[in-house]
C-alpha positions as CSV (number, residue, x, y, z in Angstrom):
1,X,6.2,18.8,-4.8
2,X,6.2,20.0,-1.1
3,X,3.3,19.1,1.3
4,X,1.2,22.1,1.2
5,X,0.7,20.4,-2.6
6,X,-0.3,17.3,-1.3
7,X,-4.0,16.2,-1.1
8,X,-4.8,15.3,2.2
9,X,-7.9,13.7,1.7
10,X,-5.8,11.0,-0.3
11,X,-5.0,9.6,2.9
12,X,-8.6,9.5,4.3
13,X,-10.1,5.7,5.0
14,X,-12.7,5.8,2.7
15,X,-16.1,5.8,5.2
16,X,-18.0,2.8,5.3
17,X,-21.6,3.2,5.1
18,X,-23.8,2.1,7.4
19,X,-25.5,-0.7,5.3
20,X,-22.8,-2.1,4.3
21,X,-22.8,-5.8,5.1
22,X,-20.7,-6.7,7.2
23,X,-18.8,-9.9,5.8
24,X,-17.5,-12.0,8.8
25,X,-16.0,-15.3,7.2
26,X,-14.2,-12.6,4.9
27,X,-12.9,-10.8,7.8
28,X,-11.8,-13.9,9.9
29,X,-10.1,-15.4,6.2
30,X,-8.0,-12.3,6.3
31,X,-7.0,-11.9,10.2
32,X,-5.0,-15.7,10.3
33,X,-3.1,-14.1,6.9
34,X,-1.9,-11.2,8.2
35,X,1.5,-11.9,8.6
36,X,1.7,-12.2,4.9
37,X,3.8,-9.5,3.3
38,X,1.3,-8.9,0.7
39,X,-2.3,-8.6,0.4
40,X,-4.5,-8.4,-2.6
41,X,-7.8,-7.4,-2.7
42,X,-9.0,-8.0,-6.6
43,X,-12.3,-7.4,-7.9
44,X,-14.5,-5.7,-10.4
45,X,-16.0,-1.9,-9.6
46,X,-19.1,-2.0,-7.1
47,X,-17.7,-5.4,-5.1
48,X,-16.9,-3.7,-1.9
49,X,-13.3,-4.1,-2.0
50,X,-12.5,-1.2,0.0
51,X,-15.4,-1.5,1.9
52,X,-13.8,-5.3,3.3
53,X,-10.5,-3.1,4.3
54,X,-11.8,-0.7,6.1
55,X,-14.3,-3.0,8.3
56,X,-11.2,-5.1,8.9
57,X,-8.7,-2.4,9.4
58,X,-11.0,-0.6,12.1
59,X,-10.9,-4.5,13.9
60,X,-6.8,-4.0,14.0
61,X,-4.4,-2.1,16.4
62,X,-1.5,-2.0,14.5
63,X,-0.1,1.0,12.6
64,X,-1.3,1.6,9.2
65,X,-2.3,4.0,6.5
66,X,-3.9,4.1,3.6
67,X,-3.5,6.3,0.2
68,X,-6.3,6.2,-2.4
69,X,-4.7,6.4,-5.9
70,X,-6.0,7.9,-9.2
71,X,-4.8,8.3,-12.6
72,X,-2.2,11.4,-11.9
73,X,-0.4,9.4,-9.9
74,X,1.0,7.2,-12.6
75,X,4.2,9.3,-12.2
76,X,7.0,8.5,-10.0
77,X,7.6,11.9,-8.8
78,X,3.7,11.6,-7.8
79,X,3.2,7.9,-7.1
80,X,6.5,8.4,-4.3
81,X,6.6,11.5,-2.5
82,X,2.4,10.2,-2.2
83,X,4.0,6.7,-0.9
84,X,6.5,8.1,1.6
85,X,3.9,10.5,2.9
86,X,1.3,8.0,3.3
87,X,4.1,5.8,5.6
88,X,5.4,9.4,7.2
89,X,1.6,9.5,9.1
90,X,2.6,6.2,10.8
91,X,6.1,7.2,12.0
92,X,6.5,11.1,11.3
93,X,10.2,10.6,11.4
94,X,9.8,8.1,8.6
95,X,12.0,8.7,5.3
96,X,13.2,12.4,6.1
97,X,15.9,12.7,4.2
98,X,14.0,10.9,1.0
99,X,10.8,12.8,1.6
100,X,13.3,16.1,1.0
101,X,14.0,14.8,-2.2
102,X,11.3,14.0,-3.3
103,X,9.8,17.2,-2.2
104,X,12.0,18.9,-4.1
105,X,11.1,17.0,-7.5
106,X,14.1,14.6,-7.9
107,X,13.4,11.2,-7.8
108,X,16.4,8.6,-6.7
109,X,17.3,5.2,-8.8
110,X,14.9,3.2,-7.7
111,X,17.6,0.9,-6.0
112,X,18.1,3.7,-4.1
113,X,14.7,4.4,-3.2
114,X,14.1,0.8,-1.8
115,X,17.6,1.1,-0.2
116,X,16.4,3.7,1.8
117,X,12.6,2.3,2.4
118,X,13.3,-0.9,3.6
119,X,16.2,0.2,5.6
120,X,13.9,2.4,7.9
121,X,11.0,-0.2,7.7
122,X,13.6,-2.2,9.5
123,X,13.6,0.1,12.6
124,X,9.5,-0.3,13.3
125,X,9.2,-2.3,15.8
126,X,5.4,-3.8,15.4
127,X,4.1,-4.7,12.0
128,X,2.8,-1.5,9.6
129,X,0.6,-1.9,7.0
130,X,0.4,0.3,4.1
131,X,-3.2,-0.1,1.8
132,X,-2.7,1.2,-2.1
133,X,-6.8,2.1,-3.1
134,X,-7.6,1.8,-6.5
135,X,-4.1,0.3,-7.5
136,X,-5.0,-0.3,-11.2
137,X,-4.1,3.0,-12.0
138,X,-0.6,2.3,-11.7
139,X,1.4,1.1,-14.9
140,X,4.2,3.0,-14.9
141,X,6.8,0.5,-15.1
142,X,9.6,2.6,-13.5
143,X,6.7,2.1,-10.5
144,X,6.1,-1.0,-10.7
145,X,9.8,-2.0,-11.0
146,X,10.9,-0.3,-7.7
147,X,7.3,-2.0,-5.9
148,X,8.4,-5.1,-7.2
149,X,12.2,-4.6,-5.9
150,X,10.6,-3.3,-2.4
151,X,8.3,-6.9,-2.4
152,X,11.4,-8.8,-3.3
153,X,13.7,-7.1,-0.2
154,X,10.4,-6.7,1.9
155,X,11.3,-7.0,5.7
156,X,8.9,-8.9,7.9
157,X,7.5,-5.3,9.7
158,X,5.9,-4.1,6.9
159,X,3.0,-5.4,5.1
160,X,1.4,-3.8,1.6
161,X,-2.0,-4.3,0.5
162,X,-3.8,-3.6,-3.0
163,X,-6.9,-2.7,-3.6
164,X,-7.5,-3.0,-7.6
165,X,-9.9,-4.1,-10.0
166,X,-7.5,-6.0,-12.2
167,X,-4.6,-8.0,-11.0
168,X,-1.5,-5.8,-11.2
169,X,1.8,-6.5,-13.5
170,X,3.6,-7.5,-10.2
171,X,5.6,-11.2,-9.7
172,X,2.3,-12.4,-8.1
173,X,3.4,-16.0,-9.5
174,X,6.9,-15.9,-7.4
175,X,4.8,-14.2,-4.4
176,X,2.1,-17.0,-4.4
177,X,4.8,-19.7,-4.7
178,X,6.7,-18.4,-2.0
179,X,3.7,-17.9,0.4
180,X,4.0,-14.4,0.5
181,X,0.6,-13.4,-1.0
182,X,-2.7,-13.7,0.5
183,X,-5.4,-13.2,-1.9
184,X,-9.2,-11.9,-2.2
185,X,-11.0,-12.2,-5.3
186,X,-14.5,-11.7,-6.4
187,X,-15.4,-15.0,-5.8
């Protein structure tokens, strides 16, 4: 899969419309957790998960970029050359050598493919933040196994966030224990 078979507009930001309510003690809840190396957003269709993202992402300066997931990409050919592309538009530079091969439709062991994330992640030198729209279409668990190795060997520069409607077979337990989740639910 090369880029010219890459959907752009999977890395649009979703616009927000303008009557969206704009939910200030959610915004300021999420702005003292930011340091937190994962962020779930969990709600049912129709709660304005997204819509809470984007308002506070637009607030930020950091680097960050969002991919908005569907069904097809419950592949790991698809999920990861999508992944690595989403974090090449905040450092172009990023992942070159995995990109290529994943470009060319071989996907590494996933201890490699963390391997060589989280050892370029380690070169950013401000905090990036990477948002996962409409993460409950992911259940492949050669996906979720790598995403679970990546949050285990996470460095401090990078931050992920989910966007789902149902709580995703991740070690959310272990993260929440740890305090290395921050959480917003329906309620």
């Amino acid at each position: 899969m090369n880029t010219s078979n890459l959907l752009s507009t999977k890395f649009f930001i979703p616009n927000s419309s303008m009557q969206a309510v704009t939910r200030l003690g959610l915004l300021e809840r999420i702005n003292p957790e930011l340091l937190r190396p994962l962020v779930l957003v969990s709600a049912p269709a129709g709660y304005g998960k997204s819509t809470i993202v984007v308002q506070w992402l637009r607030q930020q300066t950091f680097p960050f970029a969002w991919l908005s997931l569907e069904e097809s990409d419950n592949q790991p050919e698809r999920f990861f050359t999508y992944l690595v592309a989403a974090l090449r538009r905040m450092d172009d530079a990023f992942c070159a050598e995995l990109f290529a091969t994943l470009q060319s439709g071989q996907v590494p062991q996933p201890d490699a493919l963390v391997v060589a994330l989280v050892n370029e992640m380690l070169a950013w030198e401000t905090p990036h933040f990477l948002v996962l729209d409409d993460f409950h279409h992911i259940q492949d668990t050669a996906i979720l196994d790598a995403l679970t190795a990546l949050l285990t060997h996470q460095p401090p520069n990078f931050h992920l966030v989910l966007v789902t409607r149902e709580d995703p077979p991740l070690p959310l337990a272990r993260l929440r224990a740890r305090g290395q989740l921050m959480e917003i639910r329906a309620a």
